[in-house]
C-alpha positions in Angstrom: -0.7 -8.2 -28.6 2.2 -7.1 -30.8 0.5 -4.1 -31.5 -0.1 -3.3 -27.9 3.5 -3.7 -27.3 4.7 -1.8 -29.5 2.5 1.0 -28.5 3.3 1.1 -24.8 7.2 0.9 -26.1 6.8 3.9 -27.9 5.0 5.9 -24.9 8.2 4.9 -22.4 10.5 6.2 -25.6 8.3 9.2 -26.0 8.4 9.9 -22.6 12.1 9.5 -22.0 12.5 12.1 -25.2 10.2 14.7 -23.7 12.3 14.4 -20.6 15.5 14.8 -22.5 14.8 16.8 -25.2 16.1 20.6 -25.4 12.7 22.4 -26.4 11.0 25.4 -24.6 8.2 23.1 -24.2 9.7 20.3 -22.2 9.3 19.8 -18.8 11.6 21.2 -15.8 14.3 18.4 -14.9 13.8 19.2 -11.1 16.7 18.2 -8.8 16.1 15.8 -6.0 15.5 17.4 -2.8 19.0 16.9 -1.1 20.6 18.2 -4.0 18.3 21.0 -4.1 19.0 21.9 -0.4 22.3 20.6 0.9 22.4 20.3 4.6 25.2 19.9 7.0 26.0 21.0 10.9 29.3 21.6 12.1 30.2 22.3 16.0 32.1 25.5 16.7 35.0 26.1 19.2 32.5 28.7 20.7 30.2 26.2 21.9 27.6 27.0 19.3 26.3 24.9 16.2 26.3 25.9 12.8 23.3 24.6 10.9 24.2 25.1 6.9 21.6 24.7 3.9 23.7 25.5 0.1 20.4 26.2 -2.1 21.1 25.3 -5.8 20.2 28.2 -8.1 16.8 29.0 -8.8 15.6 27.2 -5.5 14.7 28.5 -2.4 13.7 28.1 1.3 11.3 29.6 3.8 12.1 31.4 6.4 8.9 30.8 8.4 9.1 27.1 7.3 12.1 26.3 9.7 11.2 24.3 12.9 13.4 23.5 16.0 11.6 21.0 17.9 13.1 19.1 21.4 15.6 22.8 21.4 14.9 24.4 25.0 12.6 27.6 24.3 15.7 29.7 25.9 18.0 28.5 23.2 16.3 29.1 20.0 18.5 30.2 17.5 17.3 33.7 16.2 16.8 33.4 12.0 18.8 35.5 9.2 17.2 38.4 7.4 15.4 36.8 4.6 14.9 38.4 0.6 11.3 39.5 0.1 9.2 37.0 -2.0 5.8 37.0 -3.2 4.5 33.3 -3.6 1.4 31.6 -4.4 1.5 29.2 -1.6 2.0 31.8 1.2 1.8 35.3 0.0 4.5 37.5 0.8 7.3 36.2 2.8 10.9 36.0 3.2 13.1 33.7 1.5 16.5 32.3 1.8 18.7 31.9 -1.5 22.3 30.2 -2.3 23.2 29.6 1.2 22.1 30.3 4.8 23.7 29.8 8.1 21.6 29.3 11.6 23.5 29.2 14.5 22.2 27.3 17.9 23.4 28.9 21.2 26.3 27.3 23.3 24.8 25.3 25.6 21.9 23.8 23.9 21.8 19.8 24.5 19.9 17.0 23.4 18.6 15.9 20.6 16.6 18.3 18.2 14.4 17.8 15.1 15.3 20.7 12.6 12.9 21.1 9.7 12.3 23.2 6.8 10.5 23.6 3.4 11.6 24.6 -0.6 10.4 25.4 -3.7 12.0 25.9 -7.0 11.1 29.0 -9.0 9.5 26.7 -11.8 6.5 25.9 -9.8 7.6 22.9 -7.7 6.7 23.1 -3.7 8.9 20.2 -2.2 7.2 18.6 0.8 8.8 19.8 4.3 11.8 17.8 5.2 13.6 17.0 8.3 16.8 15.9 10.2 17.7 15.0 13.6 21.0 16.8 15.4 22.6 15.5 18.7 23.8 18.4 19.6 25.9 16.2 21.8 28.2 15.6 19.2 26.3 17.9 16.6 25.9 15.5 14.0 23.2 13.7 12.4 21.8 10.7 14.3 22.9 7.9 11.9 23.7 5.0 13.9 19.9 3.9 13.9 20.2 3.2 10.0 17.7 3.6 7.7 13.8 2.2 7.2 13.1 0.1 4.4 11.0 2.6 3.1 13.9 4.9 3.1 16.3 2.6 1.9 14.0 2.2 -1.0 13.6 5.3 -2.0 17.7 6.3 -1.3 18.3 3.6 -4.1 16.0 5.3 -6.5 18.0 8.3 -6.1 21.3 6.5 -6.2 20.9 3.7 -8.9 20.3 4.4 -12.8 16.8 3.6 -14.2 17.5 0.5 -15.4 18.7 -1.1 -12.2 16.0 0.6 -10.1 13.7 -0.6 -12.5 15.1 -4.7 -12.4 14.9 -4.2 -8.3 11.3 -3.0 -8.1 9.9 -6.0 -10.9 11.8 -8.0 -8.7 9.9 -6.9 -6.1 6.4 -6.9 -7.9 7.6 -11.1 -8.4 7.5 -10.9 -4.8 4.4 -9.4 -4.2 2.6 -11.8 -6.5 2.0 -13.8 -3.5 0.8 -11.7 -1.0 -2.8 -12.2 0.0 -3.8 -8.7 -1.3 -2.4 -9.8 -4.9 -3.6 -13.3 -4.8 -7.7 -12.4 -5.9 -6.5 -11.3 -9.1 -5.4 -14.8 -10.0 -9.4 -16.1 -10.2 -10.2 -13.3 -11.8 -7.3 -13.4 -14.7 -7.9 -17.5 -15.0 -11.6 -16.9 -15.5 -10.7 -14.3 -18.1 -8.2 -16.6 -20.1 -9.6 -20.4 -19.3 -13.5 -19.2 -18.6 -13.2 -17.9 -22.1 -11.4 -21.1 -24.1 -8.8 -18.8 -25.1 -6.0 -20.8 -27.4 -2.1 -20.4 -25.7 -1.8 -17.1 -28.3 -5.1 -15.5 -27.2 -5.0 -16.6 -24.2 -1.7 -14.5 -23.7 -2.7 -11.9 -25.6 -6.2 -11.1 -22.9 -3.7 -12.2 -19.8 -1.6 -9.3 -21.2 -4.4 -6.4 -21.4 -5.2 -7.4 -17.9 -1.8 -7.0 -16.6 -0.6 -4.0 -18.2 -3.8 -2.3 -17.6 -3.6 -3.2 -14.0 -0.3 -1.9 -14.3 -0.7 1.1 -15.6 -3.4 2.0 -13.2 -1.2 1.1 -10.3 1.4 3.6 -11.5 -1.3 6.5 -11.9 -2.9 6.6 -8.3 0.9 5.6 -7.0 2.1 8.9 -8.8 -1.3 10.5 -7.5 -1.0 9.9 -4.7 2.8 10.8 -4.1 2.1 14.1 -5.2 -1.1 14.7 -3.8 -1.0 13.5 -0.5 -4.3 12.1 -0.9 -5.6 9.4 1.3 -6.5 7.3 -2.1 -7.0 4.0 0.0 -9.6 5.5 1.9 -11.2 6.8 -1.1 -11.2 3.7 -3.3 -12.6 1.3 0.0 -16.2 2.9 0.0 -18.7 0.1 0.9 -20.6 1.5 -2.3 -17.3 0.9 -4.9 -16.7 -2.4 -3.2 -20.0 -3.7 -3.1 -20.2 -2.6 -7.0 -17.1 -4.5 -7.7 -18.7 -7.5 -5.6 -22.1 -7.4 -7.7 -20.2 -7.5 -10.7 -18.4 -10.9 -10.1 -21.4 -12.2 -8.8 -22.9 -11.4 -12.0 -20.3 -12.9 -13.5 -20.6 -15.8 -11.9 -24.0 -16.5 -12.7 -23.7 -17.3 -16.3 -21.0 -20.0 -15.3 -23.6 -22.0 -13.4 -25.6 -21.7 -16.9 -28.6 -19.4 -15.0 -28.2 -17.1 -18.5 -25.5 -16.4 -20.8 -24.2 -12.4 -21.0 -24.6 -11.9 -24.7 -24.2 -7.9 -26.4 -27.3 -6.9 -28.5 -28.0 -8.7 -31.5 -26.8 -5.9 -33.6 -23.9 -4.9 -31.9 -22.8 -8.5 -31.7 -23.0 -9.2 -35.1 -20.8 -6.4 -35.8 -18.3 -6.9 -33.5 -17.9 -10.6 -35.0 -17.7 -9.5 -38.1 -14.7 -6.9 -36.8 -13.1 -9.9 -34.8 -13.4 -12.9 -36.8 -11.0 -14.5 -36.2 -9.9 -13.4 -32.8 -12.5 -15.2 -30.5 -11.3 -16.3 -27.0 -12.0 -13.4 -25.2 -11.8 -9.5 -25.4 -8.5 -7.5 -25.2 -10.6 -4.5 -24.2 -12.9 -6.2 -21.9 -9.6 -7.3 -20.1 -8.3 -4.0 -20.3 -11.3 -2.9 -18.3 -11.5 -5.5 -15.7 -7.2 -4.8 -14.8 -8.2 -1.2 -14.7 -11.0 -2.2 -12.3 -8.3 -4.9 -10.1 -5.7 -2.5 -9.9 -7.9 0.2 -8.5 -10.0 -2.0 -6.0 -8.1 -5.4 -5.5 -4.8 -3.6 -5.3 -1.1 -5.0 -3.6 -1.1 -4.1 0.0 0.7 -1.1 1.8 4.6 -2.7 2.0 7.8 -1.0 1.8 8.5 -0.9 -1.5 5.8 0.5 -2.5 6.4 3.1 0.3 9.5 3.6 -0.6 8.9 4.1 -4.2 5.9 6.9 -2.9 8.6 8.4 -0.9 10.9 8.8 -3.4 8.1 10.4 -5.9 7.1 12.6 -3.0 10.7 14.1 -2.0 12.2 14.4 -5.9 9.3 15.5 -7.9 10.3 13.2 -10.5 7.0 11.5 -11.6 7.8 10.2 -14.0 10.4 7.9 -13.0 8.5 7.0 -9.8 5.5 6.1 -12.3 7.9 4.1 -14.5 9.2 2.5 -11.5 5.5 1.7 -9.8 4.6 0.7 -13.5 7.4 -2.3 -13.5 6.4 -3.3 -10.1 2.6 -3.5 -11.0 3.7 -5.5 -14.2 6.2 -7.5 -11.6 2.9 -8.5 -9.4 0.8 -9.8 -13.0 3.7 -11.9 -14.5 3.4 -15.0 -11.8 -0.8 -14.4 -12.4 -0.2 -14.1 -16.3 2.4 -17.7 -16.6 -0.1 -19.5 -14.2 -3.2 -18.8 -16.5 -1.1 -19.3 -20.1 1.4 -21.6 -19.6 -0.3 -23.3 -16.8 -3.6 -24.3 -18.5 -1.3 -26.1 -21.4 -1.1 -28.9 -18.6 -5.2 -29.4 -18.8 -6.8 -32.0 -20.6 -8.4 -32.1 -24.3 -11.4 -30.5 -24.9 -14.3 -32.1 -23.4 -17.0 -32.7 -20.7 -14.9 -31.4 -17.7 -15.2 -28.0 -19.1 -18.2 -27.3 -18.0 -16.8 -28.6 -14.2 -14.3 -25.9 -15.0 -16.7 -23.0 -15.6 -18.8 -24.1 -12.1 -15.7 -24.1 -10.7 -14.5 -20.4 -11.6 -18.5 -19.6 -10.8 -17.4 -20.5 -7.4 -13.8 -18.6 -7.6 -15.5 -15.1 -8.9 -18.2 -16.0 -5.6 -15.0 -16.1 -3.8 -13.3 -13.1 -5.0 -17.0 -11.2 -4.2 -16.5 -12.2 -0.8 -12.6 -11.2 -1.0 -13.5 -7.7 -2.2 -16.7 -6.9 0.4 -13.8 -8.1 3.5 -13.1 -4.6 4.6 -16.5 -3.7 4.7 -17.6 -6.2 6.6 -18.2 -7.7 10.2 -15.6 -10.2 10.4 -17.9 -12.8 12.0 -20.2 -12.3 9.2 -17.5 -12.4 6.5 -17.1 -16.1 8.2 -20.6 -17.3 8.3 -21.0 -16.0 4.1 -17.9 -18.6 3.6 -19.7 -21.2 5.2 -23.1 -20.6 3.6 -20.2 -20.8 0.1 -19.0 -23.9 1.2 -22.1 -25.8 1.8 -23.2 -24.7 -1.7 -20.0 -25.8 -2.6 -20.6 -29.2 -1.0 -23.9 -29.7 -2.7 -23.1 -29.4 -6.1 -20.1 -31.6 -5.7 -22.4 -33.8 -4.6 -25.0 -33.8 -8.0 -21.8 -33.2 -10.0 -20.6 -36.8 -8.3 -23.6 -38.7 -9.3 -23.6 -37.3 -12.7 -19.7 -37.5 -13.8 -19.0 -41.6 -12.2 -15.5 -41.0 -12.9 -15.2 -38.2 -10.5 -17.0 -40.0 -8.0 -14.8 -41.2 -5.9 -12.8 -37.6 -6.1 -15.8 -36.0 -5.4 -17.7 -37.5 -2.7 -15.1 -36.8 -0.2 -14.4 -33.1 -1.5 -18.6 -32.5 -0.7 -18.2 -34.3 2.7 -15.6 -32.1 3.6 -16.5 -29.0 2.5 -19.9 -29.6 4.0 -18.5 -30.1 7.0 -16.2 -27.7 7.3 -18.6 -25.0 5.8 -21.0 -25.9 9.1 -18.5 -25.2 11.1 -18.1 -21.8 10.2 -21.7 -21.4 10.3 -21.6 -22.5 14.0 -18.6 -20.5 14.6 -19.7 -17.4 13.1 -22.7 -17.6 14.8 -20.9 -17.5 18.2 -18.6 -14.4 17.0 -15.8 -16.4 15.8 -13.6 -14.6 13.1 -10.8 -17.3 11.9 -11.4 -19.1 9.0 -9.1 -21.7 10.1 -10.1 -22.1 13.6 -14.1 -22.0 13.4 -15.1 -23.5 16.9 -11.9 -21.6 18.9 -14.5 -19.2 20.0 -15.8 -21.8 22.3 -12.5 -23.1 24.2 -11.3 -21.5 27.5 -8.4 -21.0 25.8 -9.7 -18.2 23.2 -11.6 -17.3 26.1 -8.4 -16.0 27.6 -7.1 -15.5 24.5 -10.1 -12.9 23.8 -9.5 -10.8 27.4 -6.1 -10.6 26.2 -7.2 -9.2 22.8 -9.6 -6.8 24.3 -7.3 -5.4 27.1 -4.5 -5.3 23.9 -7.5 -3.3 22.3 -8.3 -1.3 25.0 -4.6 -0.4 25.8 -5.0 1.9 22.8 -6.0 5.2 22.6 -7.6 6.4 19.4 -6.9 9.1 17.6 -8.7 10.8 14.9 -7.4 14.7 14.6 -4.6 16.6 14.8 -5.5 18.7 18.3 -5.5 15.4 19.7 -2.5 13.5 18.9 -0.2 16.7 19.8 -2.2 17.0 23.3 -1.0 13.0 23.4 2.3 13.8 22.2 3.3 17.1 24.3 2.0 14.5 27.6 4.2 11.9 26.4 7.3 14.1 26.1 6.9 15.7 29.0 6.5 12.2 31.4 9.5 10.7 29.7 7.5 8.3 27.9 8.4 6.1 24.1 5.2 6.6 21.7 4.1 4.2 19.2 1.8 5.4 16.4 -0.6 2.8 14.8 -2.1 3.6 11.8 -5.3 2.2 11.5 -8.3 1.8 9.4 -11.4 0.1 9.3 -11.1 -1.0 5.5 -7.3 -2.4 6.1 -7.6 -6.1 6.5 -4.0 -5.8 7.3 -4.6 -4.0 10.0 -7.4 -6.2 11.6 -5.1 -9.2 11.1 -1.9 -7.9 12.9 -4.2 -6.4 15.8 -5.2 -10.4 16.2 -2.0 -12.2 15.3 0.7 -9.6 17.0 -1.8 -7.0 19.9 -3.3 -9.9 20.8 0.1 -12.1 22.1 1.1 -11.1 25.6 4.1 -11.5 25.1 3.8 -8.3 22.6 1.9 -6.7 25.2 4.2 -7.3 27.8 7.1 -5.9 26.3 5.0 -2.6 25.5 4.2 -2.0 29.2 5.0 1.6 30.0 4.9 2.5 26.1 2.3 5.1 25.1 -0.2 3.2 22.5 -1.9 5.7 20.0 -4.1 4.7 17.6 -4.3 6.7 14.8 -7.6 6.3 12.7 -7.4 7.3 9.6 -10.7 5.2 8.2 -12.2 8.4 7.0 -10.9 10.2 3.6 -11.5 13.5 5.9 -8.9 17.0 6.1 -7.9 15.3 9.7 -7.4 11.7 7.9 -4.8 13.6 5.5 -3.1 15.5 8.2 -2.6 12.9 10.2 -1.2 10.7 7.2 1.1 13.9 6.5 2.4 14.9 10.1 4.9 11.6 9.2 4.8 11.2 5.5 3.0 7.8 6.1 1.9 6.5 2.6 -1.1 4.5 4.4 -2.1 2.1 6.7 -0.5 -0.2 8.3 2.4 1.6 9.3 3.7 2.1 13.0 6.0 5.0 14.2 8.2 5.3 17.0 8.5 8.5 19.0 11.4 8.5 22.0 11.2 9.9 25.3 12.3 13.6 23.8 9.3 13.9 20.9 12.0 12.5 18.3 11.0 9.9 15.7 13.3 7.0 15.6 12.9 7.1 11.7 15.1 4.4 10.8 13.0 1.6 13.0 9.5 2.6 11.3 7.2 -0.5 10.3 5.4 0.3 7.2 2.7 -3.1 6.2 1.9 -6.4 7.5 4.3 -8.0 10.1 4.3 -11.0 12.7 4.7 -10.8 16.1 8.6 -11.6 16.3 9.3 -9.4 13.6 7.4 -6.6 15.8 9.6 -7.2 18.9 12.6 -7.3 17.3 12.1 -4.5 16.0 10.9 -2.9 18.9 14.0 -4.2 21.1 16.2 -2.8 18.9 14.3 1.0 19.1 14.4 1.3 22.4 18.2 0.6 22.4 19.0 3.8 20.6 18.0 5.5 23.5 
């Protein structure tokens, strides 16, 4: 473990040289993209509004990139000559260099989206940014704050490395317990107890997990920041899952002593004569299996891991947004790592109950199967394979009862209940029922009710999958007067499923969006119009929710990104529609 320390300390100085170093081979220290582009507005006496962009040297700007939109047709400002420009994005084209001035025409009222688009001469294209003007007053819209997101990724910019890195572990401590993180805990404790790992070892595999979670975490965050790619999508194939699933039900199988996974005879004998000494599970087989949790049983969408994407995606600067994603991902495995090392020094000697442990990670790496294959899933069926779980559950608590007499009295009751409560998800599931903790709700009046009012929540949507259609929606909207709300959706996100239950389906949510335009964006396919819909907004993924006002504007500041509950989701909604 010392070793493996010491090695990933030496990549972070490494890297931090390379990024410092004065050599023709280092990499371009690229500015962020506010200091890159400086934007202000200033009224004029004349009526007009001067729109001003000071371009650090060696940058640039596009002259066909700028935008104007909620500006009256009549009142669009006519552009500067540009310089002449060959690029390999667009070809030939005009630029804008050190400083340009765009003046709106007297007159001109509202509120108005400007946008535009840089580069820098090294070879970095900057995604298009944006700003809102009320040309009222001609400044900024401010008073609506900013998203967490943006807030985020503003303290990134703001902060030096070492306290952006302390906030975001801080925030991985916090993410620990969210239920996307919590499957990796089964998973890590059969690794470290599954394999009677001693405290040192123990600590040692728990480590390779984490950091190799980690450090996967950081790669596809950094990916995907840079690309644009719809990674979620691509990593929730039914295929991948259902891999991942067959593996821990493999797994599994060997702790309910059906086989034992042994290497071949040759190729264990050589690997124990390599490792004598250092039994108590494999640092590389850890490795392996973090890799495998951090690409498939990764945290869920939030805001800070939006705002760190954010931040990677405006600056350029990878490799403190990977540094930054890295510290998180290492934030999230701490809880997992002390719970498994420190945690297990609280069990007993050495002895029969053992082999009650390994059944009973058999049954947590059954779980995590089931965990993994959710998004894939009906959600009634996901119910009824917990209750076939439980009853198997049930029953071998049962022979395990008569055979420990100790336990007896433990776990008699423990089979009797999860018996029953395994049944009733059985009988539930069987009726459609989708809640875990509420089997037989499917049955009362009440959900009865409570279903219409889900289904006319779900049919107060309409779904998007493309472009074409969500300006059609968008240009309607505007043009009736009418707030917007984007939902971004997806099959795979069990985030998603649970907020259109648990916030959709209150009417008291529903109620308060009467007269609101509902658009579902679905982005469940890793498809061109998935990505362009992901882009149009810089969302990072699903779920996320955007506000559009009356005049086409985004209220930025009020954007959702992840899981909320229902009060959260008015109040926040309440206090959009009061910047109007």
């Amino acid at each position: 473990m010392r070793l493996l320390l010491s090695f990933l300390l030496m990549c972070l100085v490494g890297v931090a040289q390379a990024q410092t170093a004065n050599n023709p081979f280092a990499q371009p220290d690229f500015l962020p993209v506010n200091k890159a582009f400086t934007f202000s507005v200033e009224p004029l006496p004349s009526g007009e509004t001067r729109l001003q962009w000071k371009i650090a040297d060696t940058y640039y700007l596009y002259q066909k990139r700028f935008k104007f939109d909620g500006l009256d047709p009549a009142k669009t400002p006519v552009l500067p000559q540009g310089l002449e420009h060959s690029d390999e994005f667009f070809g030939a084209t005009q630029v804008y260099r050190n400083k340009v001035e765009i003046l709106i025409p007297a007159g001109a009222s509202g509120q108005v989206k400007v946008s535009w688009q840089g580069c820098a001469d090294a070879g970095l294209c900057y995604p298009p940014q944006s700003q809102t003007v009320d040309l009222g007053g001609a400044q900024p819209v401010a008073a609506q704050g900013q998203a967490q997101d943006q807030s985020l990724a503003a303290s990134l910019q703001q902060r030096s490395l070492g306290w952006s890195l302390l906030l975001f572990f801080g925030l991985g401590l916090l993410l620990a317990f969210t239920p996307c993180s919590l499957p990796m805990l089964p998973i890590l404790a059969g690794l470290v107890v599954g394999s009677g790992a001693k405290a040192g070892r123990g600590f040692a595999v728990a480590g390779s997990y984490v950091i190799s979670m980690a450090l996967v975490y950081a790669g596809l965050g950094v990916l995907a920041a840079l690309l644009g790619a719809n990674l979620q999508a691509l990593l929730q194939q039914p295929w991948l899952l259902g891999s991942f699933a067959a593996l821990f039900i493999l797994l599994s199988l060997p702790m309910f002593g059906f086989f034992e996974l042994q290497l071949p005879a040759a190729l264990r004998d050589r690997l124990e004569t390599a490792g004598r000494g250092r039994k108590g599970g494999s640092l590389i087989g850890a490795g392996i299996l973090g890799a495998l949790s951090g690409l498939l049983v990764g945290p869920c969408m939030t805001a800070p891991l939006a705002g760190a994407l954010l931040y990677i995606a405006q600056s350029g600067n990878a490799v403190q947004g990977g540094l930054v994603l890295f510290v998180m991902g290492l934030g999230i495995g701490v809880p997992l790592l002390l719970l498994v090392t420190v945690g297990s020094r609280f069990l007993p000697k050495p002895g029969a109950w053992m082999n009650l442990m390994k059944g009973l990670f058999g049954f947590l790496f059954l779980g995590t199967a089931l965990l993994l294959v959710r998004p894939v899933l009906d959600e009634s069926l996901w119910v009824g394979l917990w209750g076939v779980l439980l009853i198997i559950l049930a029953c071998t608590l049962w022979q395990q009862a008569q055979t420990f007499l100790r336990a007896k009295t433990l776990f008699n009751p423990l089979s009797l209940l999860a018996g029953l409560w395994g049944c009733l998800l059985l009988v539930g599931a069987a009726g459609g029922g989708t809640d875990l903790w509420q089997p037989l709700q499917v049955y009362t009046a009440k959900t009865v009710a409570g279903a219409s009012t889900a289904s006319a929540a779900h049919d107060a949507f309409i779904t998007i999958k493309d472009p074409a259609s969500l300006d059609r929606e968008l240009a309607s909207a505007k043009a009736d007067g009418q707030w917007v709300m984007l939902d971004y959706y997806a099959d795979w996100c069990v985030s998603c499923k649970v907020m259109e239950k648990q916030v959709f389906g209150k009417p008291q949510v529903m109620e308060a969006l009467q007269g609101v335009r509902l658009l579902r964006l679905d982005v469940t396919a890793d498809n061109v119009a998935s990505r362009e819909l992901l882009s149009r907004y810089q969302v990072p993924g699903p779920p996320s929710f955007v506000w559009i006002g009356p005049n086409g504007i985004e209220r930025r500041g009020q954007r959702i990104t992840g899981e909320v509950n229902a009060q959260t989701f008015l109040n926040n909604w309440n206090a959009t529609r009061e910047l109007l």
